[in-house]
N, C-alpha and C positions, 0 to 999 in steps of 0.2 A: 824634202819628203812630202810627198803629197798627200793628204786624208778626207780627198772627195768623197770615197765611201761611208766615212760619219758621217757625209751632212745630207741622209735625203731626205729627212724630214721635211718637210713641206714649210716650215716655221723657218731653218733657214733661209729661204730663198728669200721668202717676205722679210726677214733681221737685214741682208745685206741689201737690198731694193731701198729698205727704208734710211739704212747708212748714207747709201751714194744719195738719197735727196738732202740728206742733214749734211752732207760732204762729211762724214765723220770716220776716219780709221777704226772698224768694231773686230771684234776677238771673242770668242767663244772659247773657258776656261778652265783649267780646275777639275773637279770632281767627274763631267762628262767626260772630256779628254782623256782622261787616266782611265774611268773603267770602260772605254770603247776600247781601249790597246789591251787588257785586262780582259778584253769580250766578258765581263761581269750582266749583261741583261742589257737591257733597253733602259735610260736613264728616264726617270720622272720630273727631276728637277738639273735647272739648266744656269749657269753664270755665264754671263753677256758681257764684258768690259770694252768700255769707249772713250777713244781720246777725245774725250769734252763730256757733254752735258749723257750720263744714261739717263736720269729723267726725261729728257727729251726724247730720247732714240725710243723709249717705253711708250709713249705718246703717238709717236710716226707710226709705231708697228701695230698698237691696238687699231689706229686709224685704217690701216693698209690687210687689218685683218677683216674677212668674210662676217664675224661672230661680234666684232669692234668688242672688243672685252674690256672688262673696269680696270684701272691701272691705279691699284695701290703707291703712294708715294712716300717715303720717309726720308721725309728733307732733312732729318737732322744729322742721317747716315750719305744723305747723298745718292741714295739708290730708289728704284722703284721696282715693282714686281705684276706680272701679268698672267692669267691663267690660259692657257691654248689647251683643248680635249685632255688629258690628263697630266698636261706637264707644265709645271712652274718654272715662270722665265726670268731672273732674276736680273735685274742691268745697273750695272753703274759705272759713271765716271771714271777714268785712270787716276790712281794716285800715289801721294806719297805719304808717309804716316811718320808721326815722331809721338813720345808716348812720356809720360810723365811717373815717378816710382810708385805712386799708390792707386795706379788708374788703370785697367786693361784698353779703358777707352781711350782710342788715338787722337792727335791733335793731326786734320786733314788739310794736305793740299794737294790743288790740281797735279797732275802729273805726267810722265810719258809709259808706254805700255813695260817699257825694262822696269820702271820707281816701282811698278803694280806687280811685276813678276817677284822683285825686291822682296816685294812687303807678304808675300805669300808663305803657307806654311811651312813646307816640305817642298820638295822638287820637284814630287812624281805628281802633286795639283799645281806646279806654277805652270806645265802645257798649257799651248795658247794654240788653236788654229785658226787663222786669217777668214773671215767673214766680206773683205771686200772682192767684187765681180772680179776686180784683175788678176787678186790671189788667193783667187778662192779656193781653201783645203790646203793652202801650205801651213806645215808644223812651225811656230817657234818654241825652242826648245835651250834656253840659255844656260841651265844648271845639270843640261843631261842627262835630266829626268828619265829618258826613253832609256837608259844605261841600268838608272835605279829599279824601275821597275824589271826588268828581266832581271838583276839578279836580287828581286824582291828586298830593294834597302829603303828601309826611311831614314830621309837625311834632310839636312835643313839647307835653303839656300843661302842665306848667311851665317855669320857664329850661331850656335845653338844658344851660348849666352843670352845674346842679342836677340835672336828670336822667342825664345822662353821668358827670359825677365820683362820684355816688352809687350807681349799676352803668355800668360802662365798655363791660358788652358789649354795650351798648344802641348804643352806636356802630356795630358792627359790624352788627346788627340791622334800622339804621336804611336799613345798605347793603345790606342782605338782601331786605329788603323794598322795596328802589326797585331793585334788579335783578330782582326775580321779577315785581314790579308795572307796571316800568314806570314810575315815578313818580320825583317830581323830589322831593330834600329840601329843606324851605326854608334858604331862604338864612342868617339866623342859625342854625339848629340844622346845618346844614352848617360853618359856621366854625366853632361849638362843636366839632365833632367834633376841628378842626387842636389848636384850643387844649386839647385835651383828651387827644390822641393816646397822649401816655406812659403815661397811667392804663392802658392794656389789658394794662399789666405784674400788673397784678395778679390779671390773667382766668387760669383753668389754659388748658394748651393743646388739651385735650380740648372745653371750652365753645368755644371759638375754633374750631376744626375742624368742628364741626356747622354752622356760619354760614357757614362758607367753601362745606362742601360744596353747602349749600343755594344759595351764588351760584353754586356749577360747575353745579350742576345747573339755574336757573335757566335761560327759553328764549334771553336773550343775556345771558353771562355778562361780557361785558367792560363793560355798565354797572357793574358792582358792583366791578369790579378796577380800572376807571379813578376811581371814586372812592374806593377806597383808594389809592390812591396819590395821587390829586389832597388827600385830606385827611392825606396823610402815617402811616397806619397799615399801608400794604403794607412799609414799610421794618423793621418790629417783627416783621410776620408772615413775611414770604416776601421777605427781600431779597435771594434770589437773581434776582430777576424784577427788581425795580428797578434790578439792575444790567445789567440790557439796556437800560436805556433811555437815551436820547439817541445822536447820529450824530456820523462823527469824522469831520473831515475832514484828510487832509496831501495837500500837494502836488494839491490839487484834486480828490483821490480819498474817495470817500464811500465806509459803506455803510447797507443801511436801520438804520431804529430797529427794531432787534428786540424791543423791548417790546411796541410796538404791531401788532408784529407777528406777534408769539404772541397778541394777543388776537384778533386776525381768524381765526386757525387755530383757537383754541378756537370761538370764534362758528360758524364753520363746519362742525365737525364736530358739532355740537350741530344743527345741522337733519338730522343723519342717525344720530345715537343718543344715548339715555338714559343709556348705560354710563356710570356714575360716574369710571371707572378708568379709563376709554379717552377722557375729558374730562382729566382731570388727567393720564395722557401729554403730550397735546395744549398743556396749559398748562407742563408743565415739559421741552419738548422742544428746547428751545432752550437750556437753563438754561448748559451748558457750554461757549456762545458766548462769555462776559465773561470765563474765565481763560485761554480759547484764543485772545483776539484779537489779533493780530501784524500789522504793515503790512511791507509790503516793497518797495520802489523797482520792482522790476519786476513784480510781479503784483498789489500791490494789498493791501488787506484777504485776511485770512485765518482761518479758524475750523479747522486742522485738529486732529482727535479730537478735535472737543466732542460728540458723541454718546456715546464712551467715557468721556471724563471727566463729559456731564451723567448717564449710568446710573449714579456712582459717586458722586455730588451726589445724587440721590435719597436713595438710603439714610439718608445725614445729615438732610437734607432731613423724610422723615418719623421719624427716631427722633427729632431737635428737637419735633416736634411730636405727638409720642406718638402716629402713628398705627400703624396696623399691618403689622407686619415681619413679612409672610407672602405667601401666595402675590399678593396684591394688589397688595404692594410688586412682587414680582419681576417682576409684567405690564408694570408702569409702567415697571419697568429695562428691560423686554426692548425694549419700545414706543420707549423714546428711544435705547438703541443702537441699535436696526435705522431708525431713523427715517428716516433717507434710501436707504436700498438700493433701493427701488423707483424711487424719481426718478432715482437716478444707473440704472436699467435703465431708463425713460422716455427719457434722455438715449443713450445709445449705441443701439445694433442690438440689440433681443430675443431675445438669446439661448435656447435651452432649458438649458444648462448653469446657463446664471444664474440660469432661472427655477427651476430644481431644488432650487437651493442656498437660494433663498429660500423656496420653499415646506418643504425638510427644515429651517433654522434656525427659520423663524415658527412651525411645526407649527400647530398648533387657532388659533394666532392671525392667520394669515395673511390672513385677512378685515379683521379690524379694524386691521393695521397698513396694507393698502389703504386702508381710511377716510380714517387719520390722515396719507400721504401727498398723498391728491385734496386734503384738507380746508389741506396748506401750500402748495396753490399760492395764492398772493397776487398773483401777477404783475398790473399791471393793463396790460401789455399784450395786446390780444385776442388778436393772431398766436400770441403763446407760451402765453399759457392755452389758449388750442384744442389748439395742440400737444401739450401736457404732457397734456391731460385725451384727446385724439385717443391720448396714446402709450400711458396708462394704461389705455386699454382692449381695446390690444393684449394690455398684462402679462397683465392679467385674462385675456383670450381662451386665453392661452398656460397659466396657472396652470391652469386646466381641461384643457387637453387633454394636461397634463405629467402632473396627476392620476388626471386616467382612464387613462394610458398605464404610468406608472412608480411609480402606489401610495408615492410618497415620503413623504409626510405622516407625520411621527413614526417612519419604518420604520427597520426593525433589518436591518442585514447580514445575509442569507437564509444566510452561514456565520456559525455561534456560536462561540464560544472553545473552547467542551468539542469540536465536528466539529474544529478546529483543532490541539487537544490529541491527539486520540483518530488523529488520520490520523499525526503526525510523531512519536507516540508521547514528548508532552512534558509537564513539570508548569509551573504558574503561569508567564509571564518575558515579557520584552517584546516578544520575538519575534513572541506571539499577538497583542499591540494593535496592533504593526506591519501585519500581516495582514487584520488587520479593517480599520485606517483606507485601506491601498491598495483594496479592494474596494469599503470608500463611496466611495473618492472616484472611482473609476473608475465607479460606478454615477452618481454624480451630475453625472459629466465626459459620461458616455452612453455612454464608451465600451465595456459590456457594459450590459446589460440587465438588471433589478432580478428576477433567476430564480437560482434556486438550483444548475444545470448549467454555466451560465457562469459564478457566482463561483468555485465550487468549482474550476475547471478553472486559472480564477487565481487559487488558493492554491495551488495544485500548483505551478504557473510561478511566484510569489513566495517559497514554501518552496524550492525549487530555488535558486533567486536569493540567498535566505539562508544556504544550504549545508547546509539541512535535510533528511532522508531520509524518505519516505510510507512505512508500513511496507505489506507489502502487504496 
């Protein structure tokens, strides 16, 4: 089978030109090959494998390019990488890999293109298309990858054993790619994964997070989370999430399985954005259900301050997994403490006071904590989903017109500390904070107007009140 059509990029021709000078058997692999049959986009990033040196063939090709681009080299991997207009070309040697029990890192040797097809994850990236003039755009295709992909199977091309215990994050991989695909993992290489599960202790947790994000980011993410968990690796990663799951019953009284129903709020807010951050809100906004659950004879199940305690579950949450304690983290805290304020204003009479309050706490965020509220109605009764999404479009209606009217949005008390110091002729003291917080809060109660004549007028009345004297 011939696949001249992948290769008109202009960047093959120069790869196989610079082969036949190296005399070198080269192959283009993996990740391109699969989603050109997949017609998935135009790839960005490319794997090059060569019988011999790909350092070298890295070398020949920046030389042979128009642009002579800088060739990254990592001798310790054996490969090198080059940049051409927006796409990473990645090259390495063929080889064979043998792997030791507490090491993902392989022990490397030279090899022939079958060892490299061997040593690959899944079938549907062991594709290889021939790179040399003579055969150029022929498929090798040894595990019948082309088979897998149509009928959408991830499968491994060795024992699943052998390939998971020998890199573990191929497990995680395996779940990556049948939530971003779509596709079903076969069934032994899915039980491999259960029996296999403890090995991901040996993954750092930086490699692990790149997989995870790619299943948030994935068009439905609770394929990839209900198979971790269904093969027992979600308890290693994130067993704050597995402790939502299952329903309790006393005295006849349920309530739902919050696991499954954090993944429908993630799934759903994922048909209305890409945001990585405002997906994993979505995924850990529930998280401070499982320490907060209490039942009580007269009312029932209870979760009260799990949104306080899950914003404080974050934090742990990503320093365990080394991601990042920065403005990132803080969105996610803000996202799950505030998580229900808009539903409990759905639920009562829409206030302006409340909507004030919610639009000065959300600031810049108050759009996307919208989202993440529509995105946890689950209810599947129609009466109350109508209602709740009917109520919510009130809030909206109201957050605009509070907007245009009262500039609350991040705003500062129109009186500062220094006009507060300077009027009762005072230095630094609590007096001043007192002053300022009666003012917000009266601006955001409505009861004056966000103008700089009516706060002023109540700090005069507040300073009095404190037994403070305006100098004249």
């Amino acid at each position: 089978m011939n696949y001249k059509q992948a290769l008109t990029h202009p960047i093959f021709k120069v790869i196989s030109q610079s082969a036949k000078e190296l005399q070198l058997d080269t192959y283009v692999i993996g990740g391109f090959v699969r989603d050109y049959i997949l017609q998935r986009g135009s790839a960005k990033d490319i794997d090059i494998v060569a019988i011999g040196s790909g350092i070298e063939l890295a070398k020949q090709v920046a030389k042979n390019l128009p642009n002579k681009p800088k060739v990254q080299v990592f001798k310790t991997y054996g490969t090198a990488m080059l940049r051409f207009e927006d796409i990473e070309i990645e090259f390495v040697g063929a080889r064979k890999e043998s792997y030791n029990e507490n090491s993902r890192n392989p022990i490397v040797e030279n090899g022939t293109l079958e060892d490299d097809q061997n040593r690959r994850d899944f079938t549907i990236n062991a594709l290889a298309i021939d790179l040399s003039l003579e055969n150029f755009g022929e498929l090798l295709d040894p595990f019948n990858g082309i088979q897998d992909l149509k009928d959408a199977i991830i499968r491994t091309p060795l024992s699943p054993d052998i390939t998971y215990s020998d890199d573990p994050l191929r497990m995680m991989r395996a779940i990556r790619f049948a939530s971003q695909l779509d596709f079903k993992i076969e069934e032994e290489s899915l039980k491999a994964i259960s029996r296999n599960k403890e090995r991901i202790n040996i993954i750092t947790k930086e490699r692990i997070v790149v997989e995870l994000n790619k299943i948030i980011e994935s068009p439905k993410p609770s394929i990839g989370f209900i198979l971790l968990e269904k093969t027992g690796l979600l308890s290693y990663i994130l067993p704050e999430l597995t402790a939502l799951k299952g329903i309790d019953e006393i005295e006849g009284q349920r309530h739902k399985d919050n696991f499954y129903h954090t993944l429908e709020v993630v799934d759903n807010i994922s048909k209305n954005t890409d945001n990585l951050w405002l997906r994993w809100a979505a995924l850990l906004h529930d998280i401070g259900k499982a320490p907060t659950k209490k039942f009580h004879k007269k009312i029932g199940w209870t979760f009260h301050g799990h949104e306080f305690k899950g914003s404080k579950m974050v934090y742990q949450l990503f320093k365990r997994l080394k991601m990042p304690l920065n403005e990132k983290m803080k969105f996610v805290q803000k996202m799950v403490l505030m998580s229900s304020r808009p539903i409990v204003l759905a639920e009562d009479m829409v206030t302006d006071s409340a909507v004030r309050r919610l639009v000065f706490d959300a600031g810049d965020y108050v759009e996307d904590l919208m989202l993440l509220c529509e995105a946890d109605i689950t209810t599947k009764n129609p009466k109350r989903f109508k209602k709740y999404h009917n109520n919510f479009k009130i809030v909206r209606k109201k957050i605009v017109e509070v907007e245009e009217r009262d500039q609350i949005r991040n705003f500062q008390p129109p009186i500062s500390g220094e006009v507060i110091m300077e009027t009762f002729n005072l230095k630094p003291c609590r007096e001043i904070g007192a002053i300022k917080e009666v003012i917000k809060e009266a601006i955001l109660e409505g009861d004056i107007p966000n103008e700089y004549e009516a706060a002023y007028q109540l700090m005069l009345k507040e300073g009095e009140r404190l037994g403070l004297k305006a100098s004249k």
